[in-house]
Backbone bond lengths (Angstrom), bond angles and torsions (degrees), N, CA, C in turn:
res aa  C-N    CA-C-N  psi(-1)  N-CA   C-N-CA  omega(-1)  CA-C   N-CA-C  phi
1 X - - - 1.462 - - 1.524 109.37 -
2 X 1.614 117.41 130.51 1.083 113.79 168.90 1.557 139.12 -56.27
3 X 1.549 138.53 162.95 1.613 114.52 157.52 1.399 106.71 -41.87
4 X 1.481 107.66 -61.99 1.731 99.59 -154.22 1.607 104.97 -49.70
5 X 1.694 123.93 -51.87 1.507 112.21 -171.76 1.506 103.29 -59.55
6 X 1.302 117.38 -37.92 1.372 99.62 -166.20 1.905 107.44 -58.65
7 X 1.047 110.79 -61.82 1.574 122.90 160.49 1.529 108.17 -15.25
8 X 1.303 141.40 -39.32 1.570 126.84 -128.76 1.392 77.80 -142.60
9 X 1.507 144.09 4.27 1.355 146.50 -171.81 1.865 79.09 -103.85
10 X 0.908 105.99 -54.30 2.137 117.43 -170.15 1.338 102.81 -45.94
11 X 1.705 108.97 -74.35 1.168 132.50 -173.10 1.226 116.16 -36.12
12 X 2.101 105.55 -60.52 1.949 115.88 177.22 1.575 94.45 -45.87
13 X 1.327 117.14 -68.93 1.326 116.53 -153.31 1.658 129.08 -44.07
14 X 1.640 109.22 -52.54 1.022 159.36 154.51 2.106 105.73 -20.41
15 X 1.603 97.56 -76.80 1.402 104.94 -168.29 1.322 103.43 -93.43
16 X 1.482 129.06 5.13 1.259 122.32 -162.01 1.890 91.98 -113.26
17 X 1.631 119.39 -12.29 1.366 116.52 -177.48 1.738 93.73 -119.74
18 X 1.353 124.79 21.14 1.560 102.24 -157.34 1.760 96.71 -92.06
19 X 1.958 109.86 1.11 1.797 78.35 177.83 1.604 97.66 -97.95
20 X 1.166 108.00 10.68 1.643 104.44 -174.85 1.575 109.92 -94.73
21 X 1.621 131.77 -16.98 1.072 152.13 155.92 1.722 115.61 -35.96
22 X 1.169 86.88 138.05 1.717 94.15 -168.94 1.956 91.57 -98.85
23 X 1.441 151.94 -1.22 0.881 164.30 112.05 1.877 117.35 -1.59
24 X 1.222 109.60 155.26 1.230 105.94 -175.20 1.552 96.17 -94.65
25 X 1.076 128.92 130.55 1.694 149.05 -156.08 1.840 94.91 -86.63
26 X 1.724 112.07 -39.52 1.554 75.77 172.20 1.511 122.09 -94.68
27 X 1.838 120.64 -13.99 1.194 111.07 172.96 1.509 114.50 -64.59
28 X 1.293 110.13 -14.90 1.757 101.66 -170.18 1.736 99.11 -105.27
29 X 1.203 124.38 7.15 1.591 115.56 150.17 1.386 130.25 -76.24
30 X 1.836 98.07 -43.53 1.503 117.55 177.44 1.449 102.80 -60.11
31 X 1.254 109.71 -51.14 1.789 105.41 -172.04 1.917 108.22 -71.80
32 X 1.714 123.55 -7.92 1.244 91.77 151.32 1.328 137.71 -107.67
33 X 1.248 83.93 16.28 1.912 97.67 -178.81 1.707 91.17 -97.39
34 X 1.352 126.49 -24.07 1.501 122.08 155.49 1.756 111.79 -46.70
35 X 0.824 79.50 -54.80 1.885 92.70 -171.55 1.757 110.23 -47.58
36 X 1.565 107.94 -51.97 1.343 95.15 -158.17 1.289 91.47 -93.87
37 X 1.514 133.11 12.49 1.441 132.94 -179.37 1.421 111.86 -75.49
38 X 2.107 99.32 -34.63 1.490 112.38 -162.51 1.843 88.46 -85.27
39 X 0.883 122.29 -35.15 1.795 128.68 -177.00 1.748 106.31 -71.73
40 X 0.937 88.34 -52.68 1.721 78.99 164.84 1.674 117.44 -49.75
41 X 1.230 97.22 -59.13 1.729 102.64 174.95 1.396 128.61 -57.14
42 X 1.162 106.35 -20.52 1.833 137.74 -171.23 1.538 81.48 -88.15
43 X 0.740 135.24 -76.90 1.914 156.24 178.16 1.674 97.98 -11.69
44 X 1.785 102.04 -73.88 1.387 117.76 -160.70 1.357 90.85 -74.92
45 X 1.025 131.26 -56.90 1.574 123.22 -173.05 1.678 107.51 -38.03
46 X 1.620 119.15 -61.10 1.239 106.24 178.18 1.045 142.75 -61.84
47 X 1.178 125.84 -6.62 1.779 152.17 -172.93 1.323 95.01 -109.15
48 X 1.474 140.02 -25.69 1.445 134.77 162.88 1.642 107.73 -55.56
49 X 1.298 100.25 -62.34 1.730 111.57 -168.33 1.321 114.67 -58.77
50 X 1.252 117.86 -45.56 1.542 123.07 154.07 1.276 137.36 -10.70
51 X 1.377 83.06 -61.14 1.776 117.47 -171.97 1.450 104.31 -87.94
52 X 0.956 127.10 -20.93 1.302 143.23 -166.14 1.817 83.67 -78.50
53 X 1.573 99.43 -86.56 1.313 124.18 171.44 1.961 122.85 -11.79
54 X 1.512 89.07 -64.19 1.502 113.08 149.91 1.346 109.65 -2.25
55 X 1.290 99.35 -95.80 1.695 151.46 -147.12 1.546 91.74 -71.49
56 X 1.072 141.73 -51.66 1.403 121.92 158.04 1.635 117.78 -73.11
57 X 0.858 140.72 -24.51 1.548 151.17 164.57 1.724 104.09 -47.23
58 X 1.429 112.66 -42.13 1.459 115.78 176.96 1.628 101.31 -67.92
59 X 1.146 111.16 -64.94 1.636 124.31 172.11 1.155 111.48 -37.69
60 X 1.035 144.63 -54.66 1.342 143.55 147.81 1.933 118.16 -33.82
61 X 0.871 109.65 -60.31 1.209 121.61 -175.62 1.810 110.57 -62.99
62 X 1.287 90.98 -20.19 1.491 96.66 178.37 1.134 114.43 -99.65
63 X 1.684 118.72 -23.64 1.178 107.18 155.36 1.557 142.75 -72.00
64 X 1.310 105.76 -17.64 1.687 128.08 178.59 1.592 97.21 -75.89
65 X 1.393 131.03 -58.23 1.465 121.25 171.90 1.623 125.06 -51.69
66 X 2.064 108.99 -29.11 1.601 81.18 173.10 1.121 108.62 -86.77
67 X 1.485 134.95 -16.38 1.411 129.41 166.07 1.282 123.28 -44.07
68 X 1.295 121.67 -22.87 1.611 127.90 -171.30 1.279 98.73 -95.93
69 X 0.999 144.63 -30.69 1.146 143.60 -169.76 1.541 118.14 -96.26
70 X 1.993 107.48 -31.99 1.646 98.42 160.61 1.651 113.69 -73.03
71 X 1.515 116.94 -8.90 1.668 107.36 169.61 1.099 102.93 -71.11
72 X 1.434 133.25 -42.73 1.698 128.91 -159.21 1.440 96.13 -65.11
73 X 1.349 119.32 -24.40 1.738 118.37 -163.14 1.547 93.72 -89.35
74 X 0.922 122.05 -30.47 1.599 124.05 -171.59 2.021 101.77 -75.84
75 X 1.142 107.31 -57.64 1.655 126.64 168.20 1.634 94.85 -28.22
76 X 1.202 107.57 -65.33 1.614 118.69 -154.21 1.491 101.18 -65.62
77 X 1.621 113.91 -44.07 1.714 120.60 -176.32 1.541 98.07 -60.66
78 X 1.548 116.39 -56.92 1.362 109.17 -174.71 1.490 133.71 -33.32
79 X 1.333 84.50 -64.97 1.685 116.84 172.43 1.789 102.17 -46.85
80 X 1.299 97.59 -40.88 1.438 80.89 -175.06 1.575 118.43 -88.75
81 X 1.125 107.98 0.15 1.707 105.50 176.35 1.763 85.99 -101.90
82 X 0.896 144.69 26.99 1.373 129.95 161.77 1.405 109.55 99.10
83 X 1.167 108.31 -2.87 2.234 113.22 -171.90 1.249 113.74 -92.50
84 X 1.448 131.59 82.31 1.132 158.13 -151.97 1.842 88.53 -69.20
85 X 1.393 90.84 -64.40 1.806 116.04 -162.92 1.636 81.91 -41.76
86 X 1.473 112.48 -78.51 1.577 121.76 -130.10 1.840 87.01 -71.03
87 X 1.163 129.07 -20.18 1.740 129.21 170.01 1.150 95.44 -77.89
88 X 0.990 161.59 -28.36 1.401 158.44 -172.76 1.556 101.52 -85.89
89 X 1.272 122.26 -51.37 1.337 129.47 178.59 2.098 121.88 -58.53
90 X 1.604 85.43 -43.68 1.591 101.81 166.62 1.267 129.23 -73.76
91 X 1.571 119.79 -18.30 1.238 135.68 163.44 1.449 123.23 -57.60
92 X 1.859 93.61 -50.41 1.369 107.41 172.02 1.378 124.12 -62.29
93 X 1.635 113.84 -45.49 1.504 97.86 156.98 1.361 141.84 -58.08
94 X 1.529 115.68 -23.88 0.871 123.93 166.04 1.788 117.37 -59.97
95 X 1.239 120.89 -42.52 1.151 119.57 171.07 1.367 133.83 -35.05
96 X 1.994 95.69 -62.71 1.692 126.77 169.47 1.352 98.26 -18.92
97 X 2.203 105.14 -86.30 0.844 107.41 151.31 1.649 157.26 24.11
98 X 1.105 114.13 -69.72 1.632 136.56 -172.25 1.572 88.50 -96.79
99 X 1.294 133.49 -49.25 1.406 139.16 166.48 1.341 110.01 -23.81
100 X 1.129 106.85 -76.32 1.490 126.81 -174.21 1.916 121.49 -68.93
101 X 1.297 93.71 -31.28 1.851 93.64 163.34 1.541 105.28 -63.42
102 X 1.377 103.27 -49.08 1.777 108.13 -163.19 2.023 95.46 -44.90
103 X 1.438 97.41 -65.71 1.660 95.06 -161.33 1.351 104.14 -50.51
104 X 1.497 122.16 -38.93 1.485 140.79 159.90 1.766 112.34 6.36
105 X 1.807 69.68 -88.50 2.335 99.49 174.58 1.437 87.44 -54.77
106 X 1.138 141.83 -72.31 1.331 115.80 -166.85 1.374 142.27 2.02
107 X 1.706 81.78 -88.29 1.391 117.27 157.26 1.584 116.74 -38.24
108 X 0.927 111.62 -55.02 1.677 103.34 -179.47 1.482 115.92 -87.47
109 X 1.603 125.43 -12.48 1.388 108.34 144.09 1.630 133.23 -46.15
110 X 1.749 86.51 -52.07 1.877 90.36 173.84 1.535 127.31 -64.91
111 X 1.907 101.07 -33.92 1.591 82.02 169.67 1.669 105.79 -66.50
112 X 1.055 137.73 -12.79 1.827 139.28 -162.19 1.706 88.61 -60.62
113 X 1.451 100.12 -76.97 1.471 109.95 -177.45 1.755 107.24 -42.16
114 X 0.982 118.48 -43.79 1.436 99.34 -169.54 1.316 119.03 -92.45
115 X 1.432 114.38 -12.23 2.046 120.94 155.36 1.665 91.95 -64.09
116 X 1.408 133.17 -59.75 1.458 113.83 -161.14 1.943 109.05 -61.71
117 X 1.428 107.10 -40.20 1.246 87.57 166.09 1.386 148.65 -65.36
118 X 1.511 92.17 -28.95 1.333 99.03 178.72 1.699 113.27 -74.45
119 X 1.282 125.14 0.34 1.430 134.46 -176.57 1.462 107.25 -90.75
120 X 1.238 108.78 -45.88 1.361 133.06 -178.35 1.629 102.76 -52.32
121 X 1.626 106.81 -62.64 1.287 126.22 -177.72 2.081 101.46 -45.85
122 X 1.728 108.06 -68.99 1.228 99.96 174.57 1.626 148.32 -34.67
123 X 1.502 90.58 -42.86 1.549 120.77 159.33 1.158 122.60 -33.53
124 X 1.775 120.28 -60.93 1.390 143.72 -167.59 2.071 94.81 -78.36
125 X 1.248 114.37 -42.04 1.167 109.33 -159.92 1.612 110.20 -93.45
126 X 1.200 106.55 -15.11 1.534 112.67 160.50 1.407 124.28 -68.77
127 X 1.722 96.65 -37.28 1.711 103.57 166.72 1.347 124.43 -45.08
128 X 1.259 83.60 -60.89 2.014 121.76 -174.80 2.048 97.93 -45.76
129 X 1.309 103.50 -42.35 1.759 113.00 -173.53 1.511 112.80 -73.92
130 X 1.413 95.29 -39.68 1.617 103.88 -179.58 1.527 101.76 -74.27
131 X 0.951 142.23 -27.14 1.554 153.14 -157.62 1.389 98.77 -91.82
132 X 1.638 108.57 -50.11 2.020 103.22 -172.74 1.262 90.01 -76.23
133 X 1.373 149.97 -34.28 1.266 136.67 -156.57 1.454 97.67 -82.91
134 X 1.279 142.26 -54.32 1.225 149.95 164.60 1.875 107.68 -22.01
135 X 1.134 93.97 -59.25 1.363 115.30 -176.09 1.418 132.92 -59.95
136 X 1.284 83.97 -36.08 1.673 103.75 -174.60 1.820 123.01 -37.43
137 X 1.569 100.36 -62.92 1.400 111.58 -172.35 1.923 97.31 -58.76
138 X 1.286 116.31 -32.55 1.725 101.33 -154.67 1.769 79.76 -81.63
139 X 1.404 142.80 -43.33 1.128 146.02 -165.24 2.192 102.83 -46.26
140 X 1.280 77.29 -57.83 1.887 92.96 -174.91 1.625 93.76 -59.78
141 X 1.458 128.21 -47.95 1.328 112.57 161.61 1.206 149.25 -53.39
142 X 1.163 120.78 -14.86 1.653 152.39 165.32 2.088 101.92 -76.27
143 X 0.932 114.27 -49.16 1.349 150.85 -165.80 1.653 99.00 -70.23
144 X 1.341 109.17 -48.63 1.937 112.44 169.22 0.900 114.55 -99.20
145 X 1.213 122.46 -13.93 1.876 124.67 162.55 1.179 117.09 -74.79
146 X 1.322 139.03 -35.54 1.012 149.73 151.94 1.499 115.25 -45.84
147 X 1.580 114.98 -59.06 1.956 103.49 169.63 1.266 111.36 -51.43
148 X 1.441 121.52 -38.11 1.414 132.95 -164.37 1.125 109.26 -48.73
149 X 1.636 120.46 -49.99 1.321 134.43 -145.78 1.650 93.63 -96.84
150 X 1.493 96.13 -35.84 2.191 85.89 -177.41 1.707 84.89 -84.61
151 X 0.978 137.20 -19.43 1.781 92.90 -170.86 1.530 108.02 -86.81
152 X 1.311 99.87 -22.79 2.066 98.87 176.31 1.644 101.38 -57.36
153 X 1.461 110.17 -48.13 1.451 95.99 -166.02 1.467 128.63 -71.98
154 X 1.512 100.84 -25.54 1.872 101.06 145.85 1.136 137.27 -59.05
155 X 1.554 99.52 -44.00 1.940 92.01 144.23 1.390 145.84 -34.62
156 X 1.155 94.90 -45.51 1.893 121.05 -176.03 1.597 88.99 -68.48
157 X 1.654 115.04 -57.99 1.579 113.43 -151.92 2.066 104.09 -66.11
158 X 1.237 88.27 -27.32 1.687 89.32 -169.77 1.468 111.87 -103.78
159 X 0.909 116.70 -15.99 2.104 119.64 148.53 1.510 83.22 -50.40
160 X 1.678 122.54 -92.03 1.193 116.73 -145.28 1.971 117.88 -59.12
161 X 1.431 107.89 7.02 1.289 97.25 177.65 1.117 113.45 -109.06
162 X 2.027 118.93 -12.76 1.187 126.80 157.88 1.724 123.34 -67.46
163 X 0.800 96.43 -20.64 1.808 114.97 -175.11 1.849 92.26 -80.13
164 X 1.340 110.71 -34.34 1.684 97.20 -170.95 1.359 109.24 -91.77
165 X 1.459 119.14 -9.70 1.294 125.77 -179.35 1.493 95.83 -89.54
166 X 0.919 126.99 -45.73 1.882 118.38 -179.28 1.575 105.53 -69.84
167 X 0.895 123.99 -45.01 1.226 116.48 175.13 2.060 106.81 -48.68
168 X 1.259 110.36 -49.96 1.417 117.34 -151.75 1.721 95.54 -75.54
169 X 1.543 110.71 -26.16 1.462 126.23 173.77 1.657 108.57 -60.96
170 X 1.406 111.80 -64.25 1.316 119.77 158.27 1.898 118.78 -7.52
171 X 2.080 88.45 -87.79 1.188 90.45 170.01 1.697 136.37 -42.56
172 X 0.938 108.83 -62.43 1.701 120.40 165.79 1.497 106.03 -15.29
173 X 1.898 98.76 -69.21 1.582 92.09 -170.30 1.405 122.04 -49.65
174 X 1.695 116.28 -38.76 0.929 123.43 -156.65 1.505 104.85 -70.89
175 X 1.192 131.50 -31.01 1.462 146.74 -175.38 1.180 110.95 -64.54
176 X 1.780 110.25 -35.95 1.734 118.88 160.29 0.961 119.35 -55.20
177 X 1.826 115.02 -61.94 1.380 96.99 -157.68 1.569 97.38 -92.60
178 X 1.378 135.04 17.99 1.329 121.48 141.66 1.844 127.49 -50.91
179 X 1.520 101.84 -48.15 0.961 127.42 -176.33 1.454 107.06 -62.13
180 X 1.214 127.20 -65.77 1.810 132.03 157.71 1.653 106.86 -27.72
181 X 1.418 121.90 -37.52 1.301 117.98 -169.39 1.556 105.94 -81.98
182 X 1.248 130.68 -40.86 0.911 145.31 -162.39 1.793 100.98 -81.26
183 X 1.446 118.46 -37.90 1.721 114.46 171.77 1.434 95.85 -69.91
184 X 1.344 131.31 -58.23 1.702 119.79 -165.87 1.235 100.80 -61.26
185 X 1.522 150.45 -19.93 1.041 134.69 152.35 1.734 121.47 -48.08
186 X 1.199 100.45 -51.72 1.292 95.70 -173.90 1.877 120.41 -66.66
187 X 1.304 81.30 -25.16 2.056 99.42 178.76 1.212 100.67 -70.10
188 X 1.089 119.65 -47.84 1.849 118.86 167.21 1.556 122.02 -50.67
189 X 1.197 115.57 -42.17 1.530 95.37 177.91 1.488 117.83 -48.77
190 X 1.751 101.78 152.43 1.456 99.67 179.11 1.348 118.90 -88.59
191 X 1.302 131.62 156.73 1.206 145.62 -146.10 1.982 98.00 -100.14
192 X 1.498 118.31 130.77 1.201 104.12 -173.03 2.014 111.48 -78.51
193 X 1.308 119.35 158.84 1.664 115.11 -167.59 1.495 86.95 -90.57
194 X 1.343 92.98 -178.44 1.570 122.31 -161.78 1.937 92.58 -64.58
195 X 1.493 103.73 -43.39 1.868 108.57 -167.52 1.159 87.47 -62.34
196 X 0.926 104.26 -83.21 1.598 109.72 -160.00 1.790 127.44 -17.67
197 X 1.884 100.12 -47.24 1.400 109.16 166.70 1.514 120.80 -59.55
198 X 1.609 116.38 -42.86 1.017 104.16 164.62 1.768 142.61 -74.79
199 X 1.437 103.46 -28.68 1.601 120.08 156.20 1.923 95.76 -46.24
200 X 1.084 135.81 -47.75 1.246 120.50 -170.96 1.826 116.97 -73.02
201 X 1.213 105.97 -39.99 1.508 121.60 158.62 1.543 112.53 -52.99
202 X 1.399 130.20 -35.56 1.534 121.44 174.46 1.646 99.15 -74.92
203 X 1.576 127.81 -38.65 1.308 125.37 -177.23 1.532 94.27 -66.97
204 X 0.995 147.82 -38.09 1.509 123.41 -154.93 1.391 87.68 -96.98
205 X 1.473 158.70 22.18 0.941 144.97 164.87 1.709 107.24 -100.77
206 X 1.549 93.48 -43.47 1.484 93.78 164.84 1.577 125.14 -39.87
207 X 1.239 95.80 -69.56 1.574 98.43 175.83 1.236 124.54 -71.72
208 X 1.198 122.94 5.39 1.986 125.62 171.58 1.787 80.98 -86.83
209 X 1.248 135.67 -74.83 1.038 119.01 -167.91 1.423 112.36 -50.82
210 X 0.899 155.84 -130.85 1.743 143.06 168.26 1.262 97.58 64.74
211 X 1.530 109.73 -85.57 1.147 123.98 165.12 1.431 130.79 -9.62
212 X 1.364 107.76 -75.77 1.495 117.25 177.35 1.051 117.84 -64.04
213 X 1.443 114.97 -22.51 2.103 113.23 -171.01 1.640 88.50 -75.65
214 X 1.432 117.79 -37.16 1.752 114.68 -151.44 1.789 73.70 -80.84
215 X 0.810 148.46 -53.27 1.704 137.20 -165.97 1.608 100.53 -39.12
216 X 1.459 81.21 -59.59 1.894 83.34 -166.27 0.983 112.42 -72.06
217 X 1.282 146.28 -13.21 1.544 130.58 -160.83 1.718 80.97 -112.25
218 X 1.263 127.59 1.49 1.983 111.96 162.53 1.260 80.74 -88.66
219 X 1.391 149.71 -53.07 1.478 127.80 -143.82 1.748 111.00 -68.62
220 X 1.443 103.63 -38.08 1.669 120.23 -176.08 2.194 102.79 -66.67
221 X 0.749 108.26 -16.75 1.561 108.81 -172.24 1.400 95.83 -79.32
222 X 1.582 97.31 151.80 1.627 102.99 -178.62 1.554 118.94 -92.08
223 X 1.285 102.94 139.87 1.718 108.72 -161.93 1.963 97.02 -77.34
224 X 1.350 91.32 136.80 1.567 106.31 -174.77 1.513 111.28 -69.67
């Protein structure tokens, strides 16, 4: 994975959950526009060294080609004084030589590819910087609208749970002073007098006798 994906995996994640974050929304914006500031810099630094790298790699490379070419000149003198061997021998260095440029260019194709990427890479992530910075203030606005909206609605939830507790307080009382109404009722009734208790004592004697005659006159009847 590249810096930049690795970078833009942070960033999605990051700005795409930051009003849902229990975090303070502007320290954790600043710190990712910190982030891709330090990756940007991380970025240019490596595409510096490269190039840096490069740039003697050519120098090099330029030195291995005139070397090959003062053997070919040496080859050619030999050869021409009759020294088969020592042109044969200068050739061969020259070869080594040509060996070693080849893997050389290599090398500086691949750093090529990896300065163009890494430019490419900068490009995208400078966008990406100019864009969060752009962004920022309407983000932090999204970000207090969002507290806004959860702290009203805890508002809403705990009005409505204070409203059910006064109400339920309400009721209660009312069940009291029902209840108070209902004992002074009973404290109010009048109390029966002394006659009266006994007038009720001559009635219950009445009817115990009653009683006993209807016993006896079933017991005296003849059984069927």
């Amino acid at each position: 994975m590249g810096i930049f994906s690795r970078l833009s995996d942070i960033i999605n994640s990051n700005v795409n959950a930051l009003c849902d974050s229990a975090e303070n929304p502007e320290k954790m914006i600043r710190l990712i526009i910190q982030e891709m500031e330090d990756t940007l810099v991380e970025v240019r630094s490596s595409s510096a060294k490269i190039l840096a790298e490069r740039k003697s790699q050519e120098r090099a490379a330029k030195s291995l080609s005139e070397q090959a070419s003062m053997w070919e000149e040496k080859a050619k003198l030999a050869l021409s004084k009759g020294r088969e061997d020592l042109a044969r021998a200068a050739l061969n260095e020259k070869r080594l030589l040509e060996n070693d440029l080849t893997s050389l260019n290599s090398e500086l194709a691949l750093a090529d590819e990896h300065v163009e990427q890494l430019n490419e890479e900068i490009g995208l992530l400078q966008e990406k910087l100019d864009d969060a910075k752009a962004k920022q203030k309407a983000i932090l606005l999204r970000a207090d609208t969002v507290r806004t909206r959860v702290k009203t609605q805890r508002q809403r939830h705990q009005t409505a749970i204070d409203d059910a507790l006064i109400r339920f307080e309400r009721f209660e009382r009312r069940v009291d002073d029902l209840e108070g109404e209902l004992e002074a009722m009973e404290l109010g009734r009048p109390q029966p007098t002394l006659e009266a208790e006994i007038d009720a004592l001559a009635k219950d004697d009445v009817l115990n006798e009653e009683l006993e005659a209807l016993r006896a006159s079933m017991d005296k009847a003849p059984k069927a």
